[in-house]
C-alpha angles and dihedrals in degrees: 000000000000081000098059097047087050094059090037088060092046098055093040085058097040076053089052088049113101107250096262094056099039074049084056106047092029084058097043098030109043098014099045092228114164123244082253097051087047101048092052090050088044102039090228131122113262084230088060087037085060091040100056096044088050093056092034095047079045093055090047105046088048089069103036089048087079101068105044107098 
């Protein structure tokens, strides 16, 4: 059940991301892409590519945080 909420609060917050960003953490995330793959498809540095996952995967674990026991 805990499970459950917790994937349910992550989808909700990938939902809340602007498109670029749910674009970024769907590619690396759910399709496996490397920082490289995802900044040519993107157009941005690998170093912005690593940036912005870091700070997206940080908003959502901080509220996810909150409901694992």
């Amino acid at each position: 059940m805990e499970k459950l909420k917790i994937n349910k609060t992550v989808v909700k917050e990938v939902k809340k991301l602007s498109r670029s960003n749910q674009r970024l953490i769907i590619l690396r995330d759910v399709y496996g892409k490397s920082f490289e793959e995802i900044s040519i498809k993107t157009g941005l540095t690998e170093d912005e590519v690593k940036s912005k996952i870091f700070k997206i995967r940080k908003k959502i674990k901080d509220k996810v945080k909150p409901l694992i026991p």
